[in-house]
Structure formats: C-alpha cells, structure tokens
Backbone bond lengths (Angstrom), bond angles and torsions (degrees), N, CA, C in turn:
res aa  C-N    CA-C-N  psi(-1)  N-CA   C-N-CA  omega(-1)  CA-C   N-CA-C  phi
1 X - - - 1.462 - - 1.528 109.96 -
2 X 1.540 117.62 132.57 1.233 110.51 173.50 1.397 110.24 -125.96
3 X 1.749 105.68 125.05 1.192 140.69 -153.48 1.897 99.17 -81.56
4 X 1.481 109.80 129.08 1.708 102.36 168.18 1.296 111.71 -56.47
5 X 1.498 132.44 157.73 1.043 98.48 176.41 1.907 102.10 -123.96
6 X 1.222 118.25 163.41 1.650 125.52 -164.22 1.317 97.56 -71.27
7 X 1.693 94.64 153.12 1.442 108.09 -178.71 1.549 98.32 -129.30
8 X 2.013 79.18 152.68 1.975 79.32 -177.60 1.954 117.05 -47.97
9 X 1.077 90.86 152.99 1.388 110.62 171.53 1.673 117.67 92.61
10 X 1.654 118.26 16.44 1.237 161.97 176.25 1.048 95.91 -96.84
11 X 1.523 116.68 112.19 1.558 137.41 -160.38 1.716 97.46 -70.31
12 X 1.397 112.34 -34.34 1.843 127.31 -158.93 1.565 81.12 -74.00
13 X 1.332 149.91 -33.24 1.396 138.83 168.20 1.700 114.05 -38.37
14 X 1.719 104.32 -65.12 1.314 92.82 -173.64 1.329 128.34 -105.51
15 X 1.497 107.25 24.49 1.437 99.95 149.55 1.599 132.33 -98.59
16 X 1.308 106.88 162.39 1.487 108.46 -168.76 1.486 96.72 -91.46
17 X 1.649 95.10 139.56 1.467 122.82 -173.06 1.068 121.16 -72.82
18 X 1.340 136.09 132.02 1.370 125.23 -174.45 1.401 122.13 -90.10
19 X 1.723 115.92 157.46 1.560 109.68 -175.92 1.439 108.51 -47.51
20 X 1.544 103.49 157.82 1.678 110.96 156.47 1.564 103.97 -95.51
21 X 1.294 93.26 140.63 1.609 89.38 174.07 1.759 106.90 -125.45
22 X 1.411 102.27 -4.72 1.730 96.34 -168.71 1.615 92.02 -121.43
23 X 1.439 102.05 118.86 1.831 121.55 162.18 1.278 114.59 -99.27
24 X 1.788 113.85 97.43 1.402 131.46 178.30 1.831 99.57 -141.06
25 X 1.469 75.73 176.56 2.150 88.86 -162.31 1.864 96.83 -62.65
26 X 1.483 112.37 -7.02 1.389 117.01 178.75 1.685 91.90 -57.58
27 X 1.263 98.83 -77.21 1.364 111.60 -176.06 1.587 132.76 -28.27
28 X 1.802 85.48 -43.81 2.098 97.55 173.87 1.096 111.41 -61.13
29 X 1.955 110.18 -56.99 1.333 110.19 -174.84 1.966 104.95 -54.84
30 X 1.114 139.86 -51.59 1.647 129.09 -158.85 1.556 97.46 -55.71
31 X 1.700 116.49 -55.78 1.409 103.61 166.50 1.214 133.86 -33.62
32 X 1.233 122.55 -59.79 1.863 137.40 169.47 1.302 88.14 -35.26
33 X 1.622 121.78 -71.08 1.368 122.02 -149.17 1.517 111.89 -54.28
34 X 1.511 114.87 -48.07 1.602 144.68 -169.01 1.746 92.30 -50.92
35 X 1.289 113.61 -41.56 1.628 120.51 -176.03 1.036 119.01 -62.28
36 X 1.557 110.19 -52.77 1.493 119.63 -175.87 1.488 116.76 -61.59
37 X 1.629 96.43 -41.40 1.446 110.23 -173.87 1.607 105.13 -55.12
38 X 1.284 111.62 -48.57 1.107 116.60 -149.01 1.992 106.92 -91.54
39 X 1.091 101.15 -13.42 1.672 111.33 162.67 2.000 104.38 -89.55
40 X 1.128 105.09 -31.05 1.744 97.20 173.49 1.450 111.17 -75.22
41 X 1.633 117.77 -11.94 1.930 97.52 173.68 1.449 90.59 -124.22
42 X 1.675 106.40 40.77 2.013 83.66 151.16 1.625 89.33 85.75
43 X 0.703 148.83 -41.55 1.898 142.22 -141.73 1.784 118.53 -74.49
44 X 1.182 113.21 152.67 1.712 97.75 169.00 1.402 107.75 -130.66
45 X 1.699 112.58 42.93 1.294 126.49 156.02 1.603 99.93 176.83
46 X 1.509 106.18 177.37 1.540 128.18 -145.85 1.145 115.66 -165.51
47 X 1.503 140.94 94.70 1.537 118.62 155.91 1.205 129.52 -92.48
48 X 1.144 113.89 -179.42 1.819 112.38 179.76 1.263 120.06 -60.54
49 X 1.515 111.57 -25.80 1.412 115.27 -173.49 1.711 113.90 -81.06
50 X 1.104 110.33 -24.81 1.268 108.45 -167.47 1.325 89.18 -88.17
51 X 1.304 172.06 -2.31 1.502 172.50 45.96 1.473 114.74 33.24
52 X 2.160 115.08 -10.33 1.158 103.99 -168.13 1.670 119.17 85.33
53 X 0.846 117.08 -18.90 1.699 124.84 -178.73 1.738 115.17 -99.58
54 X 1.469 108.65 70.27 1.195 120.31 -166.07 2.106 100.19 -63.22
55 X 1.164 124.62 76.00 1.067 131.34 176.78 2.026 99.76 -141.84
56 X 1.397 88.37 156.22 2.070 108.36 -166.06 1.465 81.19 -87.84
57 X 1.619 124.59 84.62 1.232 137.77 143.40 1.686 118.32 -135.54
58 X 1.150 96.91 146.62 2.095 100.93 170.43 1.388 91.28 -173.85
59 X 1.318 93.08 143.12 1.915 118.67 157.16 1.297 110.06 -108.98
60 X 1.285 92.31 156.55 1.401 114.42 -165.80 1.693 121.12 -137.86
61 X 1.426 116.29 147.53 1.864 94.96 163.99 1.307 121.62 -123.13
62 X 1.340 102.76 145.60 1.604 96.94 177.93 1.859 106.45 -102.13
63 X 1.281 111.72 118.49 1.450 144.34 167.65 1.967 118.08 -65.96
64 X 1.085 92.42 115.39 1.638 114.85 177.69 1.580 92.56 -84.20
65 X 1.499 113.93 149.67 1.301 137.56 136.36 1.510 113.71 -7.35
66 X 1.334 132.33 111.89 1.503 141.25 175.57 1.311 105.71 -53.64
67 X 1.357 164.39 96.34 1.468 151.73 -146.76 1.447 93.17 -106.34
68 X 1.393 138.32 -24.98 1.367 122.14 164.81 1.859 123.05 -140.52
69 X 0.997 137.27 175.48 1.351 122.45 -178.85 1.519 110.54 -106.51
70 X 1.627 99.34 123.70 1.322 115.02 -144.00 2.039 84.97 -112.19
71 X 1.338 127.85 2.29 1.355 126.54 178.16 1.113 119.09 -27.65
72 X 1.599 118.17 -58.45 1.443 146.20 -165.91 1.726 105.85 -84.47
73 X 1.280 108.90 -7.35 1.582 106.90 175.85 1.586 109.81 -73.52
74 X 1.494 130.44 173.79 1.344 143.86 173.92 2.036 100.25 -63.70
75 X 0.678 129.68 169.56 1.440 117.03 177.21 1.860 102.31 -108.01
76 X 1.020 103.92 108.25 1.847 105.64 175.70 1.617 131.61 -59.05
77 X 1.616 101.51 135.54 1.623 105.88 -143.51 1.593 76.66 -112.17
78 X 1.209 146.78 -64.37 1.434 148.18 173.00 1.640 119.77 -26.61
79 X 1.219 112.88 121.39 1.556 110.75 -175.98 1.419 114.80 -63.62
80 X 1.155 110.91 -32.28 1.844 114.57 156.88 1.259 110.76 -63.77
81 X 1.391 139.85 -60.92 1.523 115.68 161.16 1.047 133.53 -60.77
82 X 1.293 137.75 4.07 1.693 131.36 173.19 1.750 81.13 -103.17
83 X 1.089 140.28 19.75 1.627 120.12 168.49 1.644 103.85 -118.35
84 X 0.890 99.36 -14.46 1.768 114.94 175.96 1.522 93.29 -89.21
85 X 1.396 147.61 -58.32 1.195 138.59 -144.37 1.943 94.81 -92.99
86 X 0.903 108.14 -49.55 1.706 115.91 -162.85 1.901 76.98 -81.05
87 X 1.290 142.59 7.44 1.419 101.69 171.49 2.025 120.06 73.87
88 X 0.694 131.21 12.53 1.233 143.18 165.17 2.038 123.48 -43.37
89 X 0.831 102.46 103.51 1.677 125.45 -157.97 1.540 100.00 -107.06
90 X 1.222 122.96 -34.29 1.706 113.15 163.28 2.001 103.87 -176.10
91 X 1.000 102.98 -172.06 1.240 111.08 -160.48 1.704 101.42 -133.33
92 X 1.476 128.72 99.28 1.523 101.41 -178.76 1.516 100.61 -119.78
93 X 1.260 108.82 150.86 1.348 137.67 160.84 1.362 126.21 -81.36
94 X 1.145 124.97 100.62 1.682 119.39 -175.95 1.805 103.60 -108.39
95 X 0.986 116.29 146.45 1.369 135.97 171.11 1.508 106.05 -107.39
96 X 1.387 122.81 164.47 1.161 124.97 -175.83 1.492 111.62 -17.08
97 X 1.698 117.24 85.19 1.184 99.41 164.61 1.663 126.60 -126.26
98 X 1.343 104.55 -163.08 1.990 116.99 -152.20 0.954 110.77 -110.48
99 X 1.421 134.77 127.02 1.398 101.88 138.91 1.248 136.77 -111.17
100 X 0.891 97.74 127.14 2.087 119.83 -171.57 1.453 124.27 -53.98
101 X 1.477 99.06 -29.01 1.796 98.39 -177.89 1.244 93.18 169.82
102 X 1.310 108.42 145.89 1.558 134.15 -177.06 1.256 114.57 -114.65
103 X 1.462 143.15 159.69 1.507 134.83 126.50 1.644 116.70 -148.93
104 X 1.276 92.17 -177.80 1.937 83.99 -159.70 1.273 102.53 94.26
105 X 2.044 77.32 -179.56 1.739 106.95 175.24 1.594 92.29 -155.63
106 X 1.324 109.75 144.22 1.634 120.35 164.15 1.202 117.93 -137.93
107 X 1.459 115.28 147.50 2.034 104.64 176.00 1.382 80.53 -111.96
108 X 1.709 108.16 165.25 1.993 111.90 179.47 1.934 67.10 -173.65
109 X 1.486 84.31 137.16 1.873 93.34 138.05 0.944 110.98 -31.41
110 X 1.465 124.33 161.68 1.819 134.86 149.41 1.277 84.57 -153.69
111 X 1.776 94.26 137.87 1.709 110.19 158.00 1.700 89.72 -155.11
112 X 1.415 108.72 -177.80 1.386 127.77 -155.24 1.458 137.63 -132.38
113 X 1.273 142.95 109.57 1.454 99.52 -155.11 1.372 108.07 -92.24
114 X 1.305 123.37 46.19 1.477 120.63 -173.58 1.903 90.24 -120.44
115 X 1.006 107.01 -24.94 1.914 120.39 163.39 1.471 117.54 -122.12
116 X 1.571 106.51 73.43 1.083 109.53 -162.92 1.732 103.84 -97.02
117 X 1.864 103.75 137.24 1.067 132.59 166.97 1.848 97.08 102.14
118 X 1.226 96.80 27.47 1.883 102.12 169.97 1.075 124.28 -158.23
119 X 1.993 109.66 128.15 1.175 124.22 -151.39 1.348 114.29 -105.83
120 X 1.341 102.35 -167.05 1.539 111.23 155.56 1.675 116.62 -134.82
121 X 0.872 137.83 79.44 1.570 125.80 -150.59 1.878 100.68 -36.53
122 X 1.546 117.34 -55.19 1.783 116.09 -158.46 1.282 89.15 -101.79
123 X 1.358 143.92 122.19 1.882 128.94 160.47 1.545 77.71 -115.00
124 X 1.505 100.45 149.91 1.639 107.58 -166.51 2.065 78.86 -101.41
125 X 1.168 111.28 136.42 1.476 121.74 156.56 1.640 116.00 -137.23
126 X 1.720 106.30 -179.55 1.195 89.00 -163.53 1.746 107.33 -92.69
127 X 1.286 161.45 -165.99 1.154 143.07 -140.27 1.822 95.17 -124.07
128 X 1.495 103.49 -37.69 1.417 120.16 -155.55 1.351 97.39 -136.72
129 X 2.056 112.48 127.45 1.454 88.90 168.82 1.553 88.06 -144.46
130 X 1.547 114.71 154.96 1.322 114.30 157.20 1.510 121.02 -112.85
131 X 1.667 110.56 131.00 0.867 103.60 -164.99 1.878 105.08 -134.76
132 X 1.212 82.74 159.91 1.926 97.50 -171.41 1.464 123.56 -99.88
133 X 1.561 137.70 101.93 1.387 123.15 176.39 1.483 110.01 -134.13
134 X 1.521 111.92 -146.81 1.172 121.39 -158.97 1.337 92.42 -142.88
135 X 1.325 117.89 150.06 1.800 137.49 -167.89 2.150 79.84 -91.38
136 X 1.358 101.32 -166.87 1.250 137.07 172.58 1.117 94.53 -62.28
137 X 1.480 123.37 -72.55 1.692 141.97 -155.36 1.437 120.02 -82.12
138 X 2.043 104.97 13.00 1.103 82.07 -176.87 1.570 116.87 120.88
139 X 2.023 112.24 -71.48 0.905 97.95 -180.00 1.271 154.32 -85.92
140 X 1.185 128.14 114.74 2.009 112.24 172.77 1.652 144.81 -4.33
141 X 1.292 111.17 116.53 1.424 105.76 -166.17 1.836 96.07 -130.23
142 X 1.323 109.81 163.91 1.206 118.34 166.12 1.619 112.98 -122.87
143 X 1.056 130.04 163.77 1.648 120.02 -172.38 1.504 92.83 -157.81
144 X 1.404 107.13 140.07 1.990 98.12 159.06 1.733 102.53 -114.00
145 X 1.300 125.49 164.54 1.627 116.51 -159.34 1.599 80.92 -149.65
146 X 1.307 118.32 144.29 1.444 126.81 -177.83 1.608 95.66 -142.97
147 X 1.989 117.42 134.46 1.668 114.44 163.72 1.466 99.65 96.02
148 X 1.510 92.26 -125.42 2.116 106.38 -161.38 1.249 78.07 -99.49
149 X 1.609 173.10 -67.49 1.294 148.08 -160.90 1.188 103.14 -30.31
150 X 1.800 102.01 -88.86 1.671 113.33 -177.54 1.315 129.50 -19.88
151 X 1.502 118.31 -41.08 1.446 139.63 171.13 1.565 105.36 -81.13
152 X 0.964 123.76 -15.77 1.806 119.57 -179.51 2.073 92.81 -84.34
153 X 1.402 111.18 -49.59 1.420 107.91 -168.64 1.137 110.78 -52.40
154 X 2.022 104.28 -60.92 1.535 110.58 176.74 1.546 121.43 -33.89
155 X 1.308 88.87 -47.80 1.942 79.49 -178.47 1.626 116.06 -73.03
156 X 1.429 120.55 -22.80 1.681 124.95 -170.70 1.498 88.87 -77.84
157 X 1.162 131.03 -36.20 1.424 123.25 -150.65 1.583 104.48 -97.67
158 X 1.535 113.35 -20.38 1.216 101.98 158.45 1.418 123.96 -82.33
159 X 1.148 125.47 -17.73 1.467 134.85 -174.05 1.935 95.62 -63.02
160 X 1.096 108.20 -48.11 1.814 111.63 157.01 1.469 123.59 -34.86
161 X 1.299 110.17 -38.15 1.293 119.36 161.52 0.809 143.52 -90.69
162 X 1.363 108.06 24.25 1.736 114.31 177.82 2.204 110.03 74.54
163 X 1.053 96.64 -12.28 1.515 109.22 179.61 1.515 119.78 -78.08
164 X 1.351 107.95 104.21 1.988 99.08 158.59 1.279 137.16 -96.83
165 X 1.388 117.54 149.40 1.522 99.95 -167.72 1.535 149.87 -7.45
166 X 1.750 83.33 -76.67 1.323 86.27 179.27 1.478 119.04 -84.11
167 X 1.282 121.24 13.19 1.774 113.95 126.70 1.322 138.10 -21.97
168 X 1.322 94.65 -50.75 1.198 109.63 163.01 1.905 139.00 -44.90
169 X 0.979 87.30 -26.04 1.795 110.30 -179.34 1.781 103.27 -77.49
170 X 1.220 96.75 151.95 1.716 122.76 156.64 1.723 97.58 -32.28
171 X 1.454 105.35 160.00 1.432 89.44 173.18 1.319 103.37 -97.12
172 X 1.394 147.63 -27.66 1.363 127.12 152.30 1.292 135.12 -13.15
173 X 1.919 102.80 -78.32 1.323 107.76 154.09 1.702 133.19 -23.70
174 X 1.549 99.95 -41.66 1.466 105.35 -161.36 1.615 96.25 -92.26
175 X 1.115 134.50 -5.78 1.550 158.25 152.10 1.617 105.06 -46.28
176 X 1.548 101.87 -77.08 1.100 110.74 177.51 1.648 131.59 -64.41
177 X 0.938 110.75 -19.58 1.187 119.99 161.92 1.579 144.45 -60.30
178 X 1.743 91.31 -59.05 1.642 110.06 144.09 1.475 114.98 -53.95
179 X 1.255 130.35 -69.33 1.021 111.92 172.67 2.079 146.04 -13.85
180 X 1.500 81.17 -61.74 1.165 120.93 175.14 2.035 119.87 -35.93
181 X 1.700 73.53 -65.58 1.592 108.03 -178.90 1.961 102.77 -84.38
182 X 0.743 121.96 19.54 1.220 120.77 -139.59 1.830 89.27 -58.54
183 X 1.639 98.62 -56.30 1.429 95.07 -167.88 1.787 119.86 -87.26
184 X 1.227 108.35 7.10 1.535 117.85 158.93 1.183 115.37 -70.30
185 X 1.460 125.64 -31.19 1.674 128.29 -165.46 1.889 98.73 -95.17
186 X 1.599 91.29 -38.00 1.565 88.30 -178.50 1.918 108.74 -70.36
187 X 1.131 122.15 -10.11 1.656 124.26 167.20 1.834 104.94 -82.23
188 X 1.494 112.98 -29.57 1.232 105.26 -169.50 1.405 102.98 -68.02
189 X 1.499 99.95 -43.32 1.650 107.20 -165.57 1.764 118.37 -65.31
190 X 1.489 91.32 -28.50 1.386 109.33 172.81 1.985 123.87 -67.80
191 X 1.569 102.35 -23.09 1.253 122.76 172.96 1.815 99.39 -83.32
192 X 1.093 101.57 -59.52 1.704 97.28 -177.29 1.542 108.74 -49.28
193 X 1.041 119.99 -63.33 1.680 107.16 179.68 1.255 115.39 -45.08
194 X 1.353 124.34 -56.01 0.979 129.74 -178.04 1.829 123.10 -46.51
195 X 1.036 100.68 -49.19 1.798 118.46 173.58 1.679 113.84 -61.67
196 X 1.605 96.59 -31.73 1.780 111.08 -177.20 1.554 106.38 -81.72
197 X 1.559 109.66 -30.86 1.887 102.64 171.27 1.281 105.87 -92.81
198 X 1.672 136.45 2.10 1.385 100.55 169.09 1.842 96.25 -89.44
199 X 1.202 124.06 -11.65 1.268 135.07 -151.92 2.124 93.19 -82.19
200 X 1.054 86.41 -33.81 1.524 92.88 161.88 1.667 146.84 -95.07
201 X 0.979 100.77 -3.90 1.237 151.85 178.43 1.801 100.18 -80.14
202 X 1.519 111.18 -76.78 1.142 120.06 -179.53 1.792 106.74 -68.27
203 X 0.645 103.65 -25.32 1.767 95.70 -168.01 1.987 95.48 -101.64
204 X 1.031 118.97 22.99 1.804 138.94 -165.84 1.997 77.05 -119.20
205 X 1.693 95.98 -84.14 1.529 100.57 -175.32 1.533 123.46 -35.02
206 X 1.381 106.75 -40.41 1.779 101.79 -164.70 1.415 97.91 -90.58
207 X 1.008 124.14 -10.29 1.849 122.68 177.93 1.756 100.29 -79.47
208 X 0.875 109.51 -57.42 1.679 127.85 175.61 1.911 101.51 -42.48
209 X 1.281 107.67 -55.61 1.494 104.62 179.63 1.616 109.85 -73.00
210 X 1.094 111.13 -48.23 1.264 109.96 173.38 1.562 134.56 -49.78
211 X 1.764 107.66 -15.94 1.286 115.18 177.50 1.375 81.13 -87.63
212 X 1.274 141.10 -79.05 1.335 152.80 -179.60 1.415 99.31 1.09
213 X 1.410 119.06 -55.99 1.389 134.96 -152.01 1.953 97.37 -71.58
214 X 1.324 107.67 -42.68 1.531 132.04 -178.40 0.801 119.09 -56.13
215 X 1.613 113.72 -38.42 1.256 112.72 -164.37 1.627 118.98 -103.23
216 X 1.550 105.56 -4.90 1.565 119.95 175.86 1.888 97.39 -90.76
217 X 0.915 99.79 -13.90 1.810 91.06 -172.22 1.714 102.78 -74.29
C-alpha cells in the first residue's frame, strides 16, 4: 500500500510520536508499506509521521558508492531499478529508536518530502552517530552510521520529534528561509488542510454508512 504522504503545515508533523509497544504482522505490514511508499516518492527515508502514523518508526537506506554516472540514463520508475540506480546496500527498519552518541560535523544538502522541492544547500549534522532500536519483532539492535546514512537517520529521527529540517538552522537562517519560500509553504499548508477535510469527510462518510449498515441488520 502506498500511503499519501503529509505536507508541512499537517499538525501529525509536529507532534512527537509515540512509543510502539505492540510487534504484530500489523506492524510488518506498515513497515513493508513505509518502503514502498517511500521508494514511490523518490525518498531515501520515511517516518510514520509524515504517512500520518504518529508512532517512533522510519526506514531508511543505506547507499554504496555510485560506481558509474548514471545522469544521462532514463530516470528509474521500478523499485528494483531505483535500488540498482541510487546504489542501495540494505534497507533498515528502526522502531522506536536512540541516539546513543554522536561525533563529528558534516554539511550535505537536506530537503524533505513532506516540503517537497526545498532545500538547504549546508544543514550542519553530526558526522557519526550510534544509534539504538528495535527490529519488527521486538528485538534490540545497535548500529554505528557514518556520512549520508548518519544524516538520513538524523533527519528520520527527528521527524519523531515533531522537528523539520530546517528547524534545524540558526534562527535567522530559519527566518530566511521561510521567508524565502514564503509562498511554497503557504501552497503546502494550503494542500494540508485541504487533504485533512477530505480525510474527514471520508471517515464522516464510512461511519454514516456503517450506522446505515446497523441499522438494516
């Protein structure tokens, strides 16, 4: 299943996600889903929140070395070809996870697909992080992440926190930025409402049929 996914100004952005505490095939399948979703808009990470699923989950990918320049290629629409083209080395699933310890400094682009088509060229992150979660089933893992991983978590794991990128910035910066974008965020925000009253709307309709349904039995 592939999930719409939230746009800034979608309240489920800035709140913080709550633990998972129950590991069932509910759970496998949202992962599966979180994957698909997140290889169908282009992305090389995903949290629950931006899907609407305010729970301490996101996948993520970790990226190998480009071995040739693929610019001039067709751009790949198949989730097996965007894992062949982007280089794709594994796929992880974290459940409520930590991070344990940092060191370093890195600048990388950051952009988002919950503000999609806006960046930051330098987001300062940390270089190296270790971090602590939970499989599907439950169990505990530790991982260390160095580069564009480390910087893929940082950003999934803040999205858990109710935090978006360019949060991240100075508040000047983060001044200037809004600014900037001013009327891109005001279309995003204008899409989020919009998506949240048909979203109510529909879940208005199927309650309504469902009494309907009750009341002929």
């Amino acid at each position: 299943m592939i999930y719409p996914i939230r746009y800034y100004g979608d309240p489920v952005l800035k709140k913080k996600a709550a633990r998972v505490t129950t590991f069932d095939d509910d759970l496998a399948q949202l992962a599966q889903d979180m994957l698909e979703t997140m290889y169908d808009a282009n992305g090389v990470g995903l949290a629950g929140p931006q899907i609407g699923i305010s729970k301490r989950i996101f996948v993520a990918l970790e990226l190998g070395e480009s071995e040739e320049d693929n610019s001039e290629n067709a751009e790949p629409q198949s989730t097996e070809e965007k894992k062949s083209h982007w280089n794709v080395t594994a796929e992880h699933i974290m459940v409520n996870p930590e991070i344990i310890s940092h060191a370093g400094e890195q600048l990388a682009q950051d952009g988002c697909l919950s503000l999609p088509g806006l960046f930051v060229a330098d987001m300062k992150r940390y270089l190296d992080v270790q971090v602590r979660y939970q499989d599907i089933h439950g169990d505990s893992h530790e991982l260390t992440a160095t580069g564009h991983f480390a910087h893929v978590i940082q950003h999934e794991n803040d999205h858990l926190n109710g935090v978006l990128f360019f949060e991240r910035l100075p508040s000047a910066e983060q001044r200037t930025f809004k600014e900037t974008h001013r009327q891109e965020l005001i279309e995003m925000q204008r899409q989020a409402k919009a998506f949240l009253r048909e979203l109510k709307n529909a879940h208005k309709d199927a309650a309504n049929n469902s009494a309907k349904d009750a009341a002929k039995a």
